[in-house]
N, C-alpha and C positions, 0 to 999 in steps of 0.2 A: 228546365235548364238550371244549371247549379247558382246561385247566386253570390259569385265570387269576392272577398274581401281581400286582393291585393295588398292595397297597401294597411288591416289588417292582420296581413301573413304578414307580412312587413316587421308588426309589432311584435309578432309570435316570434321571431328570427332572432331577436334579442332579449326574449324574458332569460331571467336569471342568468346574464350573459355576462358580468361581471369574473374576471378571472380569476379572482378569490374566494367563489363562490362556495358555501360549505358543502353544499351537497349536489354538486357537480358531479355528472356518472363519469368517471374516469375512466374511462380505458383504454386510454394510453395513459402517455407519460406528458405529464404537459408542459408546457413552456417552464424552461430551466432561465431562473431569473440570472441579470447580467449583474453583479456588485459593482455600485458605485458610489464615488467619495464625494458626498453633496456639501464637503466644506461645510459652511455655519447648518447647514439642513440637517448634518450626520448623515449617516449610510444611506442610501437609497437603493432599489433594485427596480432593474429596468426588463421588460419582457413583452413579448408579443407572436406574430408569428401572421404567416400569407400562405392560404390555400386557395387551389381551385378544382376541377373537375368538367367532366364530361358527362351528359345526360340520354336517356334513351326513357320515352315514352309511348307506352302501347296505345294509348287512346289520346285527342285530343278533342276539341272540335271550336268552332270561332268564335259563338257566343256565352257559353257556360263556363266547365272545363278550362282552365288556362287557356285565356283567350288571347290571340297573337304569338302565344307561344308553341315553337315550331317541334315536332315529333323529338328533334334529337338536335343538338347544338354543346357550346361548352358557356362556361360561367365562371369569371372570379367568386370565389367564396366569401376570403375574407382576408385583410389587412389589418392588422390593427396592432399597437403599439402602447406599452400599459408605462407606468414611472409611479413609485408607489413607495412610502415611509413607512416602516411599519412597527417601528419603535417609539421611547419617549413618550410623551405625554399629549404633543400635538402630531398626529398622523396625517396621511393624506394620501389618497388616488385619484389619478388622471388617466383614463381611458381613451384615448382617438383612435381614428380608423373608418373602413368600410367593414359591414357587417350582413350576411347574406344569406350563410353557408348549409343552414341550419332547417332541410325542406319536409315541408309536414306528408308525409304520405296522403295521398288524394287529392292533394293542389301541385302545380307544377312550381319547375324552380320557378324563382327571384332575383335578377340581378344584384349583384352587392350595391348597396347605397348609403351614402352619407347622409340624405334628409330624412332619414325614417322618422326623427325626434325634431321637435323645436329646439333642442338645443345645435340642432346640426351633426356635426363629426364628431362632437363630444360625448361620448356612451356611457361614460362613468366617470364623473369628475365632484369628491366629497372629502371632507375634514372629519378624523374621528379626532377626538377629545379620549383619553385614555388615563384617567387616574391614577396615581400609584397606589399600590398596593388594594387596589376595589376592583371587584368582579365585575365591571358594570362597563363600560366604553358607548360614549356617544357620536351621531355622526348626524350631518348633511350637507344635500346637495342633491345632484343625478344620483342615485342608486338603484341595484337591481334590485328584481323580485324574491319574492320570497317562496312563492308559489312553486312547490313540486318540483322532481327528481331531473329529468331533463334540464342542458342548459343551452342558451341561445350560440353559445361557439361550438362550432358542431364536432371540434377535437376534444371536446370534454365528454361528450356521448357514444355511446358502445355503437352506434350506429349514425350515417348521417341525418337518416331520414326518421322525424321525429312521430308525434304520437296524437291522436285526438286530443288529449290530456293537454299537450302541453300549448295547441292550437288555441285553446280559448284565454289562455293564462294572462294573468298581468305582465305587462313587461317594464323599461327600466320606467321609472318617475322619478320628479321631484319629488323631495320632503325630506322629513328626519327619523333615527332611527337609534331605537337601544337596544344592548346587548347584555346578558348576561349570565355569566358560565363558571358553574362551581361545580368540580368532580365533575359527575357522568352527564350533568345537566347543562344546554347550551339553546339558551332564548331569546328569541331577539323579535322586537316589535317594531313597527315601520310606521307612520304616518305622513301623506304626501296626496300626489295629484293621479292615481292610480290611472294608468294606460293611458299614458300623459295626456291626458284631458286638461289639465288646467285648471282642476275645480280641484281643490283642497280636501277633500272629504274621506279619502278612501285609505282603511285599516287593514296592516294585515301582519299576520305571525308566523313564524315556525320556531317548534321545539325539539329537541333532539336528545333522546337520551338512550348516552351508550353503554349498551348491558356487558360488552366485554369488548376484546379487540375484536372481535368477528361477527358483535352482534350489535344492531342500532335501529331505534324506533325512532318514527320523526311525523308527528301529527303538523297540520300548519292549514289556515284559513285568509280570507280575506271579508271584509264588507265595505259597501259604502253609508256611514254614520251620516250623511246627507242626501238626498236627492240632488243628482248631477244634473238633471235634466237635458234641455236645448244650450246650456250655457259653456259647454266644451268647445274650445277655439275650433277641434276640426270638424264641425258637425254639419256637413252637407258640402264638405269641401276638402279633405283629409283623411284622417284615418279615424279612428275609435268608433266614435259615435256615428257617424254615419255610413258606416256599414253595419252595425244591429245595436241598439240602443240598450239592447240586453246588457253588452259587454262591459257596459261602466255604471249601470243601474243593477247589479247582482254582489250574490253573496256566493262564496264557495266553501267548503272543506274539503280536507284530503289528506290520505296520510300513507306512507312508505317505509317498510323496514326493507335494511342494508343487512346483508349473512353472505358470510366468505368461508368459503371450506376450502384453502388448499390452494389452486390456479382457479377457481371459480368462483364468480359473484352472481347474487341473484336478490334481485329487486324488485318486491310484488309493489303496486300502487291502484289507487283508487281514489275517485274526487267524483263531487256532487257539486255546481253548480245553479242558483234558482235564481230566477228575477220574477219578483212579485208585479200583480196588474202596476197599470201605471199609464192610464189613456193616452195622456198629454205629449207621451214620447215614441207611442205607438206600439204601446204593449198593452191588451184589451185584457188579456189574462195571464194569470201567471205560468210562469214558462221555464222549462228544466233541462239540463243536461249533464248525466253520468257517463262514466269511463272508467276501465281499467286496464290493465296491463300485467303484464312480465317482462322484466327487463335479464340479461343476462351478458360476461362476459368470462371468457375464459383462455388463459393463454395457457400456450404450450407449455412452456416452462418458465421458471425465475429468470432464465436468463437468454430464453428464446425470441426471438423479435417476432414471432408471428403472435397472433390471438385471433378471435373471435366472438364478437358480440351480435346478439342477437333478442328479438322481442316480438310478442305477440299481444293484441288487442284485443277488448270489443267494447263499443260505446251506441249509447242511444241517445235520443232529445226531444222531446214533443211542445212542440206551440199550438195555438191557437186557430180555430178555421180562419180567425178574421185576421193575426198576425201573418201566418204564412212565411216568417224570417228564418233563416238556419243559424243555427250553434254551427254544426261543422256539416259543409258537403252541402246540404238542401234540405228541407223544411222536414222534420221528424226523420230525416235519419237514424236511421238501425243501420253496427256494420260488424263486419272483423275486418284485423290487420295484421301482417306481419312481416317482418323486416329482418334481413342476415348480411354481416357485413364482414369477410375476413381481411383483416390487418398488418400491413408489418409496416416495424419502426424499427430504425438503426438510429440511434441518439437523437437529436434536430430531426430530421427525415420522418416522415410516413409516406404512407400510400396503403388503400382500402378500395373495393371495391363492394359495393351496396345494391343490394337490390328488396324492392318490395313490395307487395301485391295487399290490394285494397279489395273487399266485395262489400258490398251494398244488400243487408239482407230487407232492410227497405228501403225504396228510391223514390214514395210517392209521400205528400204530404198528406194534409184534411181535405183537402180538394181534388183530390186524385192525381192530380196533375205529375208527371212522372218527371224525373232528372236524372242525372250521370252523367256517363262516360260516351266517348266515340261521335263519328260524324253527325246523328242523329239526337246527341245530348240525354240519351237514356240508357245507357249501357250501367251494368250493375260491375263490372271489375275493373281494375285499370294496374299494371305493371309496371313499376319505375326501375330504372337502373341506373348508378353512377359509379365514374372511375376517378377517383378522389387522390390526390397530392399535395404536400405541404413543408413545411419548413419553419419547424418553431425556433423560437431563443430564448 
């Protein structure tokens, strides 16, 4: 049986979910900020947007697999509502809302929810410091990830349904963070409570440098400069740490080039995540998980409301006969995936539908012991489809 990390997925649903996020997969158009006169504040611009959808699942079953969750039903997505300064010397975003939208192929949806984070319905709430005339801008508070190409609002991604890659990611944390961007170069460093753990220890970067308008390299990593151990607030009670101890005691790299020719983007990525032995937290040996992808979107025309986005997978993980934990899916998974989603938007408005198919080209850990899909918990493929709607501003 699969060993499911809900409220994990949870966390996945919001990494890099931040709506200013730089390297958000775009394929639409995204929330068109509201101009407002913040008096002593100066300008402000205000934005957000509420989607939902409709699900259809080929496989489920009551212990593994999305468990409770029924073949086919519908789901708010997401809510959420941003108010953000983005001039001057003192800045500021404030992120609230539900956030939901954003479903990893191979687990089922998630209800939208406001407790995913300790901080509640707060998703994004941070001061950048912006110096005149210096390349450099500082921030903290809640901020997103940094980690990888996918973002947790699932109107920023060519598809709804996300990617193994972005399943294990860090998502929003506390801490503080620097930026800095001269010409083609755009850096930024983070340090804070990595997958909101509560333990202060965890680094992470991405860099981004653009070779012309059509072309952009973007290397980015994370580590924990501490042992987090047993001391994360959710651990045997929440999210993080107590669904795989991997998740907040690991290192990752990974990197993504952006190239557009025309009505076409196309975005290859790739990431290696490893968590070294570490008995005490129930990792006997060291433990690893790769991924890659193709990402793609393409519309019809400049000024066609339809498009089409679309990606394809494959990722692997191996643990330990004595750990037995899964990265994604169940203990050593091997798989492919792939996901097509065609789109239309008329200004505020969309609607997509999504569909995507998982296979399991391994389903058995060190122990033989088999997992998946369908009534029986061992099924190697699973089917998702969604009818998605929304309404930005």
């Amino acid at each position: 049986m699969i060993n499911m990390r809900r409220q994990f997925l949870g966390l996945g649903f919001v990494a890099a979910s931040s709506l200013l996020a730089l390297h958000a997969a775009n394929a639409m158009s995204g929330p068109t900020s509201i101009q407002l006169d913040g008096g002593p504040l100066g300008p402000l611009q205000l934005s957000g947007g509420v989607d939902g959808y409709g699900y259809y699942l080929s496989q489920t079953n009551s212990n593994g697999y999305a468990p409770g969750v029924k073949s086919n039903g519908a789901e708010v997505a997401n809510a959420l509502i941003e108010l953000q300064k983005t001039d001057g010397q003192l800045q500021f975003t404030i992120e609230i809302g539900s956030n939901g939208g954003a479903t990893t192929l191979g687990y089922g949806p998630g209800q939208t929810s406001i407790t995913t984070f300790t901080t509640g319905p707060l998703y994004a709430g941070y001061i950048t410091i912006a110096p005149t005339g210096s390349p450099f801008t500082f921030s903290a508070g809640q901020i997103g990830s940094l980690e990888g190409w996918e973002s947790g609002i699932d109107w920023n991604n060519a598809v709804q349904l996300t990617t193994a890659i972005f399943e294990v990611q860090n998502s929003q944390s506390r801490g503080v963070s620097a930026n800095y961007t001269s010409g083609p170069v755009n850096a930024t460093v983070t340090f804070g409570d990595g997958y909101d753990s509560g333990v202060f220890n965890f680094l992470q970067f991405l860099v981004t440098y653009t070779i012309n308008p059509t072309n952009a390299a973007s290397i980015y990593g994370a580590a924990n400069l501490g042992r987090t151990g047993l001391n994360t607030y959710a651990y045997g009670g929440g999210n993080t740490a107590g669904y795989g101890a991997e998740y907040v005691n690991s290192d990752m790299i990974g990197g993504f080039y952006s190239y557009t020719m025309g009505n076409l983007s196309l975005v290859p990525e790739v990431q290696y995540q490893y968590a070294k032995e570490d008995a005490a937290i129930g990792i006997s040996k060291g433990t690893y998980n790769a991924a890659a992808a193709l990402f793609g979107d393409y519309s019809l025309s400049s000024t066609s409301p339809y498009s089409v986005g679309a990606w394809i997978e494959g990722f692997t993980s191996h643990t330990s006969a004595a750990d037995e934990t899964a990265w994604f899916v169940g203990p050593d998974a091997t798989g492919i995936g792939a996901a097509v989603a065609p789109t239309w938007q008329y200004k505020d408005l969309f609607a997509r539908a999504n569909a995507g198919y998982i296979y399991l080209t391994r389903n058995k850990g060190t122990d033989n012991t088999s997992y998946g899909y369908g009534n029986n918990g061992t099924g190697r493929g699973d089917f998702v489809g969604t009818l998605e709607a929304g309404l930005l501003f």
